[in-house]
N, CA, C and O atoms as a CHARMM CRD file, in Angstrom:
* protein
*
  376
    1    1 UNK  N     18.82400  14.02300   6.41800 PROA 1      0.00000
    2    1 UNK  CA    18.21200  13.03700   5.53100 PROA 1      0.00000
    3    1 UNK  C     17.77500  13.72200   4.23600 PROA 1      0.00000
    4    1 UNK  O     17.52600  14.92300   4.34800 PROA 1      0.00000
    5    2 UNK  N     17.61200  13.07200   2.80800 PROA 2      0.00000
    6    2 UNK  CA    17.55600  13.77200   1.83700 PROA 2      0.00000
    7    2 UNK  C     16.40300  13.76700   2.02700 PROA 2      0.00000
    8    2 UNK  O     15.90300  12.90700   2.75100 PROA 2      0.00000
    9    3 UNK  N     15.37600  15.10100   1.19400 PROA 3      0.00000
   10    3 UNK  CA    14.62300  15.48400   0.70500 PROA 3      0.00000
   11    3 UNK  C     13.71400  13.92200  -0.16400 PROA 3      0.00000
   12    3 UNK  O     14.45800  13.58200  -1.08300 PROA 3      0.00000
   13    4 UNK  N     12.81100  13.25500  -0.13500 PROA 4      0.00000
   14    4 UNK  CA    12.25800  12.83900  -1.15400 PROA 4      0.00000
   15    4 UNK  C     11.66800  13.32500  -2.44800 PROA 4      0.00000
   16    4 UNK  O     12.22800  12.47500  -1.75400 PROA 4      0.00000
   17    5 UNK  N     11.18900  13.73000  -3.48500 PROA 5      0.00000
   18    5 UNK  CA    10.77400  14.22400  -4.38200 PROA 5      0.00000
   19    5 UNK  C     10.39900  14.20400  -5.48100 PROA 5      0.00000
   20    5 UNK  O     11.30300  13.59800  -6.05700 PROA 5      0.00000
   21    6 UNK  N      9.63300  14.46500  -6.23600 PROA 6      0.00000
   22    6 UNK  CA     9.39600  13.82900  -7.22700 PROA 6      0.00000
   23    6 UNK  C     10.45100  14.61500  -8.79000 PROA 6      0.00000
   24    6 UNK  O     10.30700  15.75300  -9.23700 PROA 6      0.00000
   25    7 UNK  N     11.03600  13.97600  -9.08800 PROA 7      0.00000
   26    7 UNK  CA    12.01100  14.45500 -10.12000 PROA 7      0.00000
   27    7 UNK  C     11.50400  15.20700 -11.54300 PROA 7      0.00000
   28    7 UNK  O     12.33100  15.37200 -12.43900 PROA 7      0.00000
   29    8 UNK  N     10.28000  15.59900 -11.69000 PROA 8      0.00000
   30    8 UNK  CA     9.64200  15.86400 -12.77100 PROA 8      0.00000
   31    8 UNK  C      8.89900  17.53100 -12.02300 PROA 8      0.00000
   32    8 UNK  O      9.04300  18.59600 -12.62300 PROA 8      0.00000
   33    9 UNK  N      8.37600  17.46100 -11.09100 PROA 9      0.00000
   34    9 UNK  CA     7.27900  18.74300 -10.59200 PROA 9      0.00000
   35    9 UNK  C      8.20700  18.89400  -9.51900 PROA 9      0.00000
   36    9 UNK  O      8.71200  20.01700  -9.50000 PROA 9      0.00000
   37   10 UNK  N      8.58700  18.12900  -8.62800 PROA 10     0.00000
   38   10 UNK  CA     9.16100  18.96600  -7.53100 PROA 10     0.00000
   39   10 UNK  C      7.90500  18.51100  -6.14300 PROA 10     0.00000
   40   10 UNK  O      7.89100  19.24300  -5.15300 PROA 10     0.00000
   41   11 UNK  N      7.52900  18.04400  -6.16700 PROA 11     0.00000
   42   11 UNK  CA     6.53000  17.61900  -5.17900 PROA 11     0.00000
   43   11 UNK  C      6.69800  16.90000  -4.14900 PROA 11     0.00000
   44   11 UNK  O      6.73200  15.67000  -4.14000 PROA 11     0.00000
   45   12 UNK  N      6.84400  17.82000  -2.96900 PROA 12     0.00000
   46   12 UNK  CA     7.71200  16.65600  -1.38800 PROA 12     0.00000
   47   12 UNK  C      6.35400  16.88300  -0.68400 PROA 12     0.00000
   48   12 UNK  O      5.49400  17.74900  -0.83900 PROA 12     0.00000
   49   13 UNK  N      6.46200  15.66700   0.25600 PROA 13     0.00000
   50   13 UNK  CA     5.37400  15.62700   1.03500 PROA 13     0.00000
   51   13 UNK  C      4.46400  15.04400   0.78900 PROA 13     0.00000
   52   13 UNK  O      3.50200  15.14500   1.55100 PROA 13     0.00000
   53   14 UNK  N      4.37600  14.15000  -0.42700 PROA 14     0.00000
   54   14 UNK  CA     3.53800  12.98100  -0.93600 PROA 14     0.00000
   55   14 UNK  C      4.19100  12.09000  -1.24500 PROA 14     0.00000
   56   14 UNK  O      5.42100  12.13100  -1.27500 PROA 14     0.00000
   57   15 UNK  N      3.33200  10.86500  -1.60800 PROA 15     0.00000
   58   15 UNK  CA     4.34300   9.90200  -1.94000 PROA 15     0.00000
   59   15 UNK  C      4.91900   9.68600  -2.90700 PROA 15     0.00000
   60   15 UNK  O      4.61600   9.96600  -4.06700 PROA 15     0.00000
   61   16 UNK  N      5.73700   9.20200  -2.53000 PROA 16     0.00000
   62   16 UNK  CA     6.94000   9.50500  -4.27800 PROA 16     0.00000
   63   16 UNK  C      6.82200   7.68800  -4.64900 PROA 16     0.00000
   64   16 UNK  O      6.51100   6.76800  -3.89200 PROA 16     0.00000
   65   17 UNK  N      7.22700   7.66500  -6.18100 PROA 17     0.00000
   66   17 UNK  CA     7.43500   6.70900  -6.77300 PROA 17     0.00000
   67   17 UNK  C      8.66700   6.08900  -7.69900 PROA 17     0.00000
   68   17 UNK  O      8.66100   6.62800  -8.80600 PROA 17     0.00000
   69   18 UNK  N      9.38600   5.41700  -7.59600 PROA 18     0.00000
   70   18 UNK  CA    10.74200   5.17400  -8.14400 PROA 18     0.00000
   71   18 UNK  C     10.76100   4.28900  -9.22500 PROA 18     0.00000
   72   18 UNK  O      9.90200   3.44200  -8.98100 PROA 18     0.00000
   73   19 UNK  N     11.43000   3.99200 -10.55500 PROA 19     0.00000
   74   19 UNK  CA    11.22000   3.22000 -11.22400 PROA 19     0.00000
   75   19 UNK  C     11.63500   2.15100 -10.90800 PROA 19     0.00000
   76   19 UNK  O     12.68200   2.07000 -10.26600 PROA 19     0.00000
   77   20 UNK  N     10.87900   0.97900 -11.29700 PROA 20     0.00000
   78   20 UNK  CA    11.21800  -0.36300 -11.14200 PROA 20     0.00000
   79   20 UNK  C     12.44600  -1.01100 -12.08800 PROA 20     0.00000
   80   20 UNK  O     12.52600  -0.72400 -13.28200 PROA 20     0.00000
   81   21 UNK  N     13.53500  -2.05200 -11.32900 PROA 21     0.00000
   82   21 UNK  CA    14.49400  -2.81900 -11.89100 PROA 21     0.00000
   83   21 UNK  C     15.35600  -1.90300 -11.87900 PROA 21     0.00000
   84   21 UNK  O     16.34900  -2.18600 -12.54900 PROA 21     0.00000
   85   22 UNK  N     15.38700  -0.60700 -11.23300 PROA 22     0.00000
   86   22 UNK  CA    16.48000   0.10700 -11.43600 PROA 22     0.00000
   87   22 UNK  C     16.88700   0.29300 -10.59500 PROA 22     0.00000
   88   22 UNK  O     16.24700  -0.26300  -9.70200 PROA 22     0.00000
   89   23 UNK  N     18.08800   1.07600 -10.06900 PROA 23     0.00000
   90   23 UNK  CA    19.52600   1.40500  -9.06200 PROA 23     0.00000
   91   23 UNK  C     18.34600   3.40000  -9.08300 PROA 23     0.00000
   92   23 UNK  O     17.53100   4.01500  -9.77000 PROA 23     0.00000
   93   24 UNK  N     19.18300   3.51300  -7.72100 PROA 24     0.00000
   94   24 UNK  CA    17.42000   4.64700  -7.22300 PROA 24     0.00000
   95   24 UNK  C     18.30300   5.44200  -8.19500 PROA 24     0.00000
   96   24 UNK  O     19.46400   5.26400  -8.56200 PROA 24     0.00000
   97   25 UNK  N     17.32500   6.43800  -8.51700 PROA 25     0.00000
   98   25 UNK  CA    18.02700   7.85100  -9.51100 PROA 25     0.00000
   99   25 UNK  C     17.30300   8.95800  -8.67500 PROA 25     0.00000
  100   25 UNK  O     16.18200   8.46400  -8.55800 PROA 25     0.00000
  101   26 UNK  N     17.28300   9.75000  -8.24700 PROA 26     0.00000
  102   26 UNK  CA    16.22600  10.78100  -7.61500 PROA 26     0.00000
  103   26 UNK  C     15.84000  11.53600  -8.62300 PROA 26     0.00000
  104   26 UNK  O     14.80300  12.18200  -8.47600 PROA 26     0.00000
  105   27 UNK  N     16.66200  11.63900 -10.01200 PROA 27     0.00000
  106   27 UNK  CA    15.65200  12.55700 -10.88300 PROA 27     0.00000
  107   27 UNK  C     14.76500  11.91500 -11.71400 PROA 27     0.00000
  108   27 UNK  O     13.98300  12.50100 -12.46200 PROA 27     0.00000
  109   28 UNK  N     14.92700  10.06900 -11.53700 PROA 28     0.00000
  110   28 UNK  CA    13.49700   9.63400 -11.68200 PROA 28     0.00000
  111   28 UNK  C     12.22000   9.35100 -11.11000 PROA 28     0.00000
  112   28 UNK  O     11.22100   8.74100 -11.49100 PROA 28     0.00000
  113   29 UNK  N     12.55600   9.98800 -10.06500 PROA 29     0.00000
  114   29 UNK  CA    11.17300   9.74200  -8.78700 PROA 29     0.00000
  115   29 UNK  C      9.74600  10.82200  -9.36600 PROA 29     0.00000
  116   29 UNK  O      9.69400  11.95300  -9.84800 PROA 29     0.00000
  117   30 UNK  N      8.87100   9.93300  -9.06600 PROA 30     0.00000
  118   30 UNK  CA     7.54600  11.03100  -9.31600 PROA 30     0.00000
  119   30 UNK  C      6.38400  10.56000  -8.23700 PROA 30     0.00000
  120   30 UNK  O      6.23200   9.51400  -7.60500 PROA 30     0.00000
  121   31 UNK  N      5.59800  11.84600  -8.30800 PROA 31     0.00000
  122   31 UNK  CA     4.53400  11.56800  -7.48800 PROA 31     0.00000
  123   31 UNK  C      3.47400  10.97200  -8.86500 PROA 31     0.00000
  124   31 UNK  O      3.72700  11.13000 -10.05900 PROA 31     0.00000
  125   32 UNK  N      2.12800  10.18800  -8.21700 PROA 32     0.00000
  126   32 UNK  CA     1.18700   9.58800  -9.12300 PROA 32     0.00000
  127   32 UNK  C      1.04300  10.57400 -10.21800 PROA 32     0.00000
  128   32 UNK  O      0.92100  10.14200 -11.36500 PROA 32     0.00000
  129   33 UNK  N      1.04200  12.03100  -9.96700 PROA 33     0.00000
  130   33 UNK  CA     0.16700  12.95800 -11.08600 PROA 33     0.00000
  131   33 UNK  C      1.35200  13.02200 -11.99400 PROA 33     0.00000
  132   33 UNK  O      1.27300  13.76900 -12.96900 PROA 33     0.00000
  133   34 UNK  N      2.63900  12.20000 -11.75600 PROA 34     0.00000
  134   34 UNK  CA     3.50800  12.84000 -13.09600 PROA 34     0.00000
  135   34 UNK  C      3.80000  11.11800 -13.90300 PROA 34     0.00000
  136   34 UNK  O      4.40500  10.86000 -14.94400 PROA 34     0.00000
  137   35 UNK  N      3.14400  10.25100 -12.99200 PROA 35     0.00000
  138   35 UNK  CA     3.49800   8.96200 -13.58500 PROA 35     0.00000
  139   35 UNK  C      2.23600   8.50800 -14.61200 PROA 35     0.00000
  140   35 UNK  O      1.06300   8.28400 -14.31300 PROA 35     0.00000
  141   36 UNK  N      2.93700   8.45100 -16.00400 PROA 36     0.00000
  142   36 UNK  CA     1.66000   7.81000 -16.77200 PROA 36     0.00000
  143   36 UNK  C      1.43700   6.92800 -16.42300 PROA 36     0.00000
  144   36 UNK  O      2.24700   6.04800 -16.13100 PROA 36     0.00000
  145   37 UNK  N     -0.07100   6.86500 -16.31900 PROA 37     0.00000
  146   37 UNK  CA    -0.67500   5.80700 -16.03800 PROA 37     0.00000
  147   37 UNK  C     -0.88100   4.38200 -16.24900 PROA 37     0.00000
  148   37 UNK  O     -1.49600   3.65300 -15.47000 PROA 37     0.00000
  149   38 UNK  N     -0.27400   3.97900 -17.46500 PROA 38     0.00000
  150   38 UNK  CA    -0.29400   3.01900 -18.04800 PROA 38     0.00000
  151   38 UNK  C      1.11400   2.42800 -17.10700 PROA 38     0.00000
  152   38 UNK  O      1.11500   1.21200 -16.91600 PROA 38     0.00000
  153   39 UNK  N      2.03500   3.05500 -16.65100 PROA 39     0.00000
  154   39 UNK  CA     3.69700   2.82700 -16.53600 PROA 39     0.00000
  155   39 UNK  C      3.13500   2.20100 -15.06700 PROA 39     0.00000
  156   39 UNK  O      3.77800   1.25400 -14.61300 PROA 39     0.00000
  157   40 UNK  N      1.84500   2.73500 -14.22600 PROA 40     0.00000
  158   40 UNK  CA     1.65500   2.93200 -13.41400 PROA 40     0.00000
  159   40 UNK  C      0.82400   1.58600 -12.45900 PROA 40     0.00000
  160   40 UNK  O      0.71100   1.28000 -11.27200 PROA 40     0.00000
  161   41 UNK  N      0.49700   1.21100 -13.40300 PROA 41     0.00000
  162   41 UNK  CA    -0.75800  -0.06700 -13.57900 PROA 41     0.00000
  163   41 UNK  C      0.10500  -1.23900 -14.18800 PROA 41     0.00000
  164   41 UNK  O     -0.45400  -2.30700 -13.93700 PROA 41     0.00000
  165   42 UNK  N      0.92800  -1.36000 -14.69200 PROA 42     0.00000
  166   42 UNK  CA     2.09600  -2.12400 -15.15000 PROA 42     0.00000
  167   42 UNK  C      2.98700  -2.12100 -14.34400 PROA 42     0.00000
  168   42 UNK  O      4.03500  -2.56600 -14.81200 PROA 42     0.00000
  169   43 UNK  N      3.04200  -1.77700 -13.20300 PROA 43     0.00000
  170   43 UNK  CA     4.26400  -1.70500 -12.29900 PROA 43     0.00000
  171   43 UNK  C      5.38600  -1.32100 -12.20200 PROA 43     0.00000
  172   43 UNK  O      6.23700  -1.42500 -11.31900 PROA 43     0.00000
  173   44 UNK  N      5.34700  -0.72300 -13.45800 PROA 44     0.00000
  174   44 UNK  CA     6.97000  -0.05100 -13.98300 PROA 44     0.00000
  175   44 UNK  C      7.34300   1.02200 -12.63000 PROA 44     0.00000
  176   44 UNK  O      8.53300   1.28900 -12.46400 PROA 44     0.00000
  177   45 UNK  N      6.23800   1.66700 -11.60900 PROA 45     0.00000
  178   45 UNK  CA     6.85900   2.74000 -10.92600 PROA 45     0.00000
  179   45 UNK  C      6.24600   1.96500  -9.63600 PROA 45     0.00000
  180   45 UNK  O      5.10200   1.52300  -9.75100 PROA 45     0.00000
  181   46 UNK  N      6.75100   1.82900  -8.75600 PROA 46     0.00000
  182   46 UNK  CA     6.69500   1.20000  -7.32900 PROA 46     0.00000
  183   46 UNK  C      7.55500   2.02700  -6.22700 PROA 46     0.00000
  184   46 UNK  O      8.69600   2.48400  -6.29500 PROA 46     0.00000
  185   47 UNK  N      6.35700   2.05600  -4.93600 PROA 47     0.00000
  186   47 UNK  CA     6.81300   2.96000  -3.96500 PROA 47     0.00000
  187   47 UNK  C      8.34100   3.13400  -3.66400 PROA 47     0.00000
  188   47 UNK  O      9.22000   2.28800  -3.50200 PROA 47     0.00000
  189   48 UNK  N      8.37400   4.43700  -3.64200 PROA 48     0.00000
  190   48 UNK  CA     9.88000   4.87600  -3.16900 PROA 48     0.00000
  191   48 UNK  C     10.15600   4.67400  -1.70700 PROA 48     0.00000
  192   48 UNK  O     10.49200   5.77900  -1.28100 PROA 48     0.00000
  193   49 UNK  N     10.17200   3.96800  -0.92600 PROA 49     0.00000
  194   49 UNK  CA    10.50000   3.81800   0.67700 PROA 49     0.00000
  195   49 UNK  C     11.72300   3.95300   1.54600 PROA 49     0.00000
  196   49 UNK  O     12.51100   3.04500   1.81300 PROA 49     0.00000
  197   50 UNK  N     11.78300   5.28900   1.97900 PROA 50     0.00000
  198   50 UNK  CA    12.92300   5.77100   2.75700 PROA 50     0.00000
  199   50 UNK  C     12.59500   5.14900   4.16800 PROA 50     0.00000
  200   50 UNK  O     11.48800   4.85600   4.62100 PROA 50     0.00000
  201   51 UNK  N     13.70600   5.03400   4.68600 PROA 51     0.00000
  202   51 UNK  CA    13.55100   4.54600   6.16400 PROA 51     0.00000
  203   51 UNK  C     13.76400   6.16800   6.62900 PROA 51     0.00000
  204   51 UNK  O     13.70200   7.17800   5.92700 PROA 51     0.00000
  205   52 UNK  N     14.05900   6.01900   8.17900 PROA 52     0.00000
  206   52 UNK  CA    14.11100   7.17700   8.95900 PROA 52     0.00000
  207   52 UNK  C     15.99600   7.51500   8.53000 PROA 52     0.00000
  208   52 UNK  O     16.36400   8.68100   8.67300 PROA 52     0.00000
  209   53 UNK  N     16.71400   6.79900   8.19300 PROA 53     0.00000
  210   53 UNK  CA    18.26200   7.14300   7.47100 PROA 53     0.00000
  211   53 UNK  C     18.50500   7.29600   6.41200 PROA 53     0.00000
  212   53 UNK  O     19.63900   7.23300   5.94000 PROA 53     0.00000
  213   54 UNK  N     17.19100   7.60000   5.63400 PROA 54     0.00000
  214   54 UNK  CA    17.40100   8.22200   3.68200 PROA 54     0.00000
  215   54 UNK  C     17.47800   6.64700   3.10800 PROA 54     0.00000
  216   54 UNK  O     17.24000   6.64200   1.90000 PROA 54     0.00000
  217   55 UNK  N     17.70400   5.51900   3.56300 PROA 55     0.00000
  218   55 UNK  CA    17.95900   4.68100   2.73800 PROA 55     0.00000
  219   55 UNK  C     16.90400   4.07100   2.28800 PROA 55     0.00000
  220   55 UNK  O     16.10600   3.47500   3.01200 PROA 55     0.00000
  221   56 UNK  N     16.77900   4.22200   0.46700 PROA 56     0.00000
  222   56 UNK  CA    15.77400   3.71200  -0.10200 PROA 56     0.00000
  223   56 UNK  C     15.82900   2.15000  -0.14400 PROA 56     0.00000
  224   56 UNK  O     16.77000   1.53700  -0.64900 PROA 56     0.00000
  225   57 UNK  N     14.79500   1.58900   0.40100 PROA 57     0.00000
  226   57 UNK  CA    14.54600   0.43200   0.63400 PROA 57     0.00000
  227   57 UNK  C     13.47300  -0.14600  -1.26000 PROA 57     0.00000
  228   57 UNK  O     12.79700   0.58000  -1.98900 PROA 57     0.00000
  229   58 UNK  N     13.86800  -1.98900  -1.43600 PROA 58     0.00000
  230   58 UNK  CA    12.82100  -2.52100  -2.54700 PROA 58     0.00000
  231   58 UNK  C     11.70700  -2.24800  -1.52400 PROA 58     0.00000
  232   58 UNK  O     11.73200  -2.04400  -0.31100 PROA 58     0.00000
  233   59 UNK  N     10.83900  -2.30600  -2.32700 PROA 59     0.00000
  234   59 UNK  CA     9.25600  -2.02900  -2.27900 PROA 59     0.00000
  235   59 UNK  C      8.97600  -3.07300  -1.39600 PROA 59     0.00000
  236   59 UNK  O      8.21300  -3.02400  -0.43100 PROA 59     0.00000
  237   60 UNK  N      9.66900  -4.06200  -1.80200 PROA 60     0.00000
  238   60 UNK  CA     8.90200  -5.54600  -1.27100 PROA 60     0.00000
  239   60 UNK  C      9.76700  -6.16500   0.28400 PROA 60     0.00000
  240   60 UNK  O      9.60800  -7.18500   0.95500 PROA 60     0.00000
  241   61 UNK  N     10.67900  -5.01300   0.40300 PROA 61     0.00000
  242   61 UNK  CA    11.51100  -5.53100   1.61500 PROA 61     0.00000
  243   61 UNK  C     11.54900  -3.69900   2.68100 PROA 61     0.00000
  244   61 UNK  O     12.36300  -3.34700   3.53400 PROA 61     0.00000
  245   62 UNK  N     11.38700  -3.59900   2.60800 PROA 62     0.00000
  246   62 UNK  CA    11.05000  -2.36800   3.37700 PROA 62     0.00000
  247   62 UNK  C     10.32300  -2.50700   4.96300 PROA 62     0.00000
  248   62 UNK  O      9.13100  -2.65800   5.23100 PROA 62     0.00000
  249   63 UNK  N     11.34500  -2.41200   5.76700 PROA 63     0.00000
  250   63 UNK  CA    10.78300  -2.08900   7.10200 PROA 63     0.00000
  251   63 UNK  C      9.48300  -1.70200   7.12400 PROA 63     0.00000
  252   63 UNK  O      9.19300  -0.70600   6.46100 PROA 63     0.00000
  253   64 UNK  N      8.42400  -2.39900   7.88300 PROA 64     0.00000
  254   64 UNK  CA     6.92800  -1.78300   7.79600 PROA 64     0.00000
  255   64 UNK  C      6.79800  -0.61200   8.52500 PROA 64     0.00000
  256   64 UNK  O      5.79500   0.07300   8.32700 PROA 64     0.00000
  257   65 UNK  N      7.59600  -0.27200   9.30100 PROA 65     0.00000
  258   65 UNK  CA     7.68200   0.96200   9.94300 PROA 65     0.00000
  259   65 UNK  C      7.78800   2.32500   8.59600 PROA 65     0.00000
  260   65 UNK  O      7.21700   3.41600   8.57900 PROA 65     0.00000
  261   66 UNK  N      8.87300   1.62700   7.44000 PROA 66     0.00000
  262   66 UNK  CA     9.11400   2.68800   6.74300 PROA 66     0.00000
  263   66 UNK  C      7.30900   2.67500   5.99200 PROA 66     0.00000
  264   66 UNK  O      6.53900   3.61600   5.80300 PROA 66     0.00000
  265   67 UNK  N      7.18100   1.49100   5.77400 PROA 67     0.00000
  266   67 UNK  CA     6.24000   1.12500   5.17500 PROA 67     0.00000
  267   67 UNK  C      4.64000   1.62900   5.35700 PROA 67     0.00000
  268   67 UNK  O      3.77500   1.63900   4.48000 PROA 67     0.00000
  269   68 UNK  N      4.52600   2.00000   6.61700 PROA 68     0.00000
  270   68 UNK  CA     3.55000   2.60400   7.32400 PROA 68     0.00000
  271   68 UNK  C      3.54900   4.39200   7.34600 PROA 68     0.00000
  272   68 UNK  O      2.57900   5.14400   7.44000 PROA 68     0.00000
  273   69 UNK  N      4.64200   4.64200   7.25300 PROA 69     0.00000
  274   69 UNK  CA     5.19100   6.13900   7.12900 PROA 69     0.00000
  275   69 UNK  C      4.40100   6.40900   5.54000 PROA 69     0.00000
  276   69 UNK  O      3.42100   7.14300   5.41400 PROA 69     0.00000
  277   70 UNK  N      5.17000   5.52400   4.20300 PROA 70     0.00000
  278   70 UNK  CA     4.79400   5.76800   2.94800 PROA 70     0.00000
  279   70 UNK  C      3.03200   5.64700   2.95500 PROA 70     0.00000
  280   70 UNK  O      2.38700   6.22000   2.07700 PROA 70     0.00000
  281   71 UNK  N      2.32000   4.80100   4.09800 PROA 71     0.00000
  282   71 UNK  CA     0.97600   4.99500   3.61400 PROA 71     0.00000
  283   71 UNK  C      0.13500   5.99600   4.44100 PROA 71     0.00000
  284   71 UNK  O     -1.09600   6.00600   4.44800 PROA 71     0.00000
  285   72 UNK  N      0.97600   6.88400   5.17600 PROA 72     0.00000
  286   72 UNK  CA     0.09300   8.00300   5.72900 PROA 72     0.00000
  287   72 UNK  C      0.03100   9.32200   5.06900 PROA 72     0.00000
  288   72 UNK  O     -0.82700  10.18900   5.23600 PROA 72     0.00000
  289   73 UNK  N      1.39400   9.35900   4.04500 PROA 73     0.00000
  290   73 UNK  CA     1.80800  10.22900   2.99100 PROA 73     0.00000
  291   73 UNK  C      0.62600  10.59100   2.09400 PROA 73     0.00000
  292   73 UNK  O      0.07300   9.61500   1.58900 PROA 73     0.00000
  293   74 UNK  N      0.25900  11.46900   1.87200 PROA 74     0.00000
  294   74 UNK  CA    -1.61000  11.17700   0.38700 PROA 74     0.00000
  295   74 UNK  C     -0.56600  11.62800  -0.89400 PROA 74     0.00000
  296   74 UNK  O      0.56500  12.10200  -0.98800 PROA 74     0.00000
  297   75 UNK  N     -1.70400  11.16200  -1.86300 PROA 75     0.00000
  298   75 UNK  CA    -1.26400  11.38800  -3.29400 PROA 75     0.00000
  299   75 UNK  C     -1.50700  12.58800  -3.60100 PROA 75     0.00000
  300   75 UNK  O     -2.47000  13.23700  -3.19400 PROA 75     0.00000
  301   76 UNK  N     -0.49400  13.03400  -4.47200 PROA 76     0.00000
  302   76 UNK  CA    -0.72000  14.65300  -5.03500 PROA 76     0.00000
  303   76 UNK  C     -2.13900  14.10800  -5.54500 PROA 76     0.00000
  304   76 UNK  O     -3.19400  14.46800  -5.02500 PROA 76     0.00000
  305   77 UNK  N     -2.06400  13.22700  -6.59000 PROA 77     0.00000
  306   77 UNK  CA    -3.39500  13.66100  -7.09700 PROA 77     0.00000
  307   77 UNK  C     -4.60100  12.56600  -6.87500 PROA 77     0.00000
  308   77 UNK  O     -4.52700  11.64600  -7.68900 PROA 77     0.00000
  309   78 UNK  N     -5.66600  12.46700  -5.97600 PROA 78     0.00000
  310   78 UNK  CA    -6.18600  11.05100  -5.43600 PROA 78     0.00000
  311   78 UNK  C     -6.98500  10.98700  -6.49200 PROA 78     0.00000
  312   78 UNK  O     -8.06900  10.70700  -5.98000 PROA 78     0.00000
  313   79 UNK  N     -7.13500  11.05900  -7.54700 PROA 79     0.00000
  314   79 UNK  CA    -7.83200  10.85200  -8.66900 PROA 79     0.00000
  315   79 UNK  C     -7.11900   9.66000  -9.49000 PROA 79     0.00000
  316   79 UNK  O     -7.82200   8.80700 -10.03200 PROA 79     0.00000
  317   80 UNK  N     -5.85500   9.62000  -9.56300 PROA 80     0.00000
  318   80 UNK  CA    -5.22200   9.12100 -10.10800 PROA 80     0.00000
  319   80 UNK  C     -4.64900   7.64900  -9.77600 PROA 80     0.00000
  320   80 UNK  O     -5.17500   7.37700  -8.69700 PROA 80     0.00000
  321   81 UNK  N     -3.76600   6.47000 -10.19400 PROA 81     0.00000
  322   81 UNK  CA    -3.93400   5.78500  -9.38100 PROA 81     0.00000
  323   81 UNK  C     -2.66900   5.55600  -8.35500 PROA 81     0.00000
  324   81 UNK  O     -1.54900   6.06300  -8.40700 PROA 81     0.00000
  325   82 UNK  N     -3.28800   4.50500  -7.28200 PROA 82     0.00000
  326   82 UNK  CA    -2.19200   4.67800  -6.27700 PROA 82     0.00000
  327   82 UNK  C     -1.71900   3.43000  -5.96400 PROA 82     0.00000
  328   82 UNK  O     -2.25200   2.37100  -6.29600 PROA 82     0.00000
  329   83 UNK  N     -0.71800   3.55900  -5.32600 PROA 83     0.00000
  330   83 UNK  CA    -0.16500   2.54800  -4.40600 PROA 83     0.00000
  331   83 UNK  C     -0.94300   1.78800  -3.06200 PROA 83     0.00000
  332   83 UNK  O     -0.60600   2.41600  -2.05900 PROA 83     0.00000
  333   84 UNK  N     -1.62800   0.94600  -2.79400 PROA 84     0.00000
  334   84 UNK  CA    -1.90100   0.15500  -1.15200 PROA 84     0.00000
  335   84 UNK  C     -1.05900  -0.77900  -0.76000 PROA 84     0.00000
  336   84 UNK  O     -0.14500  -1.30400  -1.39600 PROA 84     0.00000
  337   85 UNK  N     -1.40700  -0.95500   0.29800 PROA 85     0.00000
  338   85 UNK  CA    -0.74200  -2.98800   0.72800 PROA 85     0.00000
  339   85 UNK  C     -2.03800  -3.03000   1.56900 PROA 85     0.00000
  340   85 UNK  O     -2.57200  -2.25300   2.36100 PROA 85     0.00000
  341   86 UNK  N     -2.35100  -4.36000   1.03300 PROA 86     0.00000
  342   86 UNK  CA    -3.49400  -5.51100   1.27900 PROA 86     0.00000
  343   86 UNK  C     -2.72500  -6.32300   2.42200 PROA 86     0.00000
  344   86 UNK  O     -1.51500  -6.48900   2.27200 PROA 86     0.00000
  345   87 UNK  N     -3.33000  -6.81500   3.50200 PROA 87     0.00000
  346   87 UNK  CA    -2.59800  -7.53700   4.82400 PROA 87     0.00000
  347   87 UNK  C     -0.88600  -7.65300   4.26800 PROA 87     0.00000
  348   87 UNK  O     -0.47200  -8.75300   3.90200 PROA 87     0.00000
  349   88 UNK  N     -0.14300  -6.66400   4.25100 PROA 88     0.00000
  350   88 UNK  CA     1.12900  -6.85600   4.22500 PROA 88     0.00000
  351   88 UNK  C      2.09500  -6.79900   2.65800 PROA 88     0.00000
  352   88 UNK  O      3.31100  -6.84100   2.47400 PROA 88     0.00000
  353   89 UNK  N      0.83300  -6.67600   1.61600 PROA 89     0.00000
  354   89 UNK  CA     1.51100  -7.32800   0.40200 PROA 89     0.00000
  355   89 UNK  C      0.94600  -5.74200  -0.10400 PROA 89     0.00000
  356   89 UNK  O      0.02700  -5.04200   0.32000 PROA 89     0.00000
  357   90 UNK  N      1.95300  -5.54100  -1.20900 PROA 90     0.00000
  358   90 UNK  CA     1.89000  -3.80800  -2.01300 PROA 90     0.00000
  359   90 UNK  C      0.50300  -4.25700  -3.12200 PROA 90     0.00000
  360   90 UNK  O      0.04300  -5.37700  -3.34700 PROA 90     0.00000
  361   91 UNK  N      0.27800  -3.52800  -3.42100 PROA 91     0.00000
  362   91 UNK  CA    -1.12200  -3.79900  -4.47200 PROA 91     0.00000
  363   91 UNK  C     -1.13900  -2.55900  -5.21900 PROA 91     0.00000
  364   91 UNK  O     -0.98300  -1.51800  -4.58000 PROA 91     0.00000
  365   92 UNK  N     -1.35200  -2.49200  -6.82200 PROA 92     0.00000
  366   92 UNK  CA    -1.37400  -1.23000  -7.17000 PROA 92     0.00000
  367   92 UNK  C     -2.99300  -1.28900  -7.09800 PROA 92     0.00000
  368   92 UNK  O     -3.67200  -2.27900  -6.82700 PROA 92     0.00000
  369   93 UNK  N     -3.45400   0.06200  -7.41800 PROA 93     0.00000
  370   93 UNK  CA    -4.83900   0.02900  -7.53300 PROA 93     0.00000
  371   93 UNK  C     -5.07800   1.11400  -8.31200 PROA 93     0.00000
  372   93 UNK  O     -4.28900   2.05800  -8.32400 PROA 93     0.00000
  373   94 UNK  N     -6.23600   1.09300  -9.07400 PROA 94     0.00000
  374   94 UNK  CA    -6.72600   1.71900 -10.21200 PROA 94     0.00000
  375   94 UNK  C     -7.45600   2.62900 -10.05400 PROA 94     0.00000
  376   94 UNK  O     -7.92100   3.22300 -11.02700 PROA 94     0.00000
């Protein structure tokens, strides 16, 4: 299975973020500390969700299994802001 990562620092093992409206790129993936913030709070970057077969799943259709995996993952940087889901639904938060 591929590596997840963030395409800017190199950062596996947190959660990664993919740009929105787009076809996946892996050298646009970032963790929170490389996504400006503004891009971030605007929704432009929404969870990257691999299942257990590499396949990146939309944000909004993603096996909750994968889905549950992406929220045990922590943020490189918890200062910054992150990704939740509220009873089932993604929520950014500030």
């Amino acid at each position: 299975m591929e590596v997840i990562s963030c395409g800017k620092c190199g950062a596996v093992g947190v959660r990664i973020y993919r740009a929105y409206g787009m076809f996946y790129r892996p050298k646009t993936n970032r963790c929170n500390d490389c996504v400006p913030e503004d891009f971030m709070s605007r929704g432009w970057y929404v969870p990257c969700v691999p299942d257990s077969d590499g396949t990146i799943w939309g944000y909004t259709s993603a096996p909750i299994s994968a889905v549950r995996q992406f929220d045990a993952l922590p943020e490189k940087n918890p200062s910054k802001p992150k990704w939740v889901t509220e009873k089932g639904q993604w929520s950014d938060q500030l």
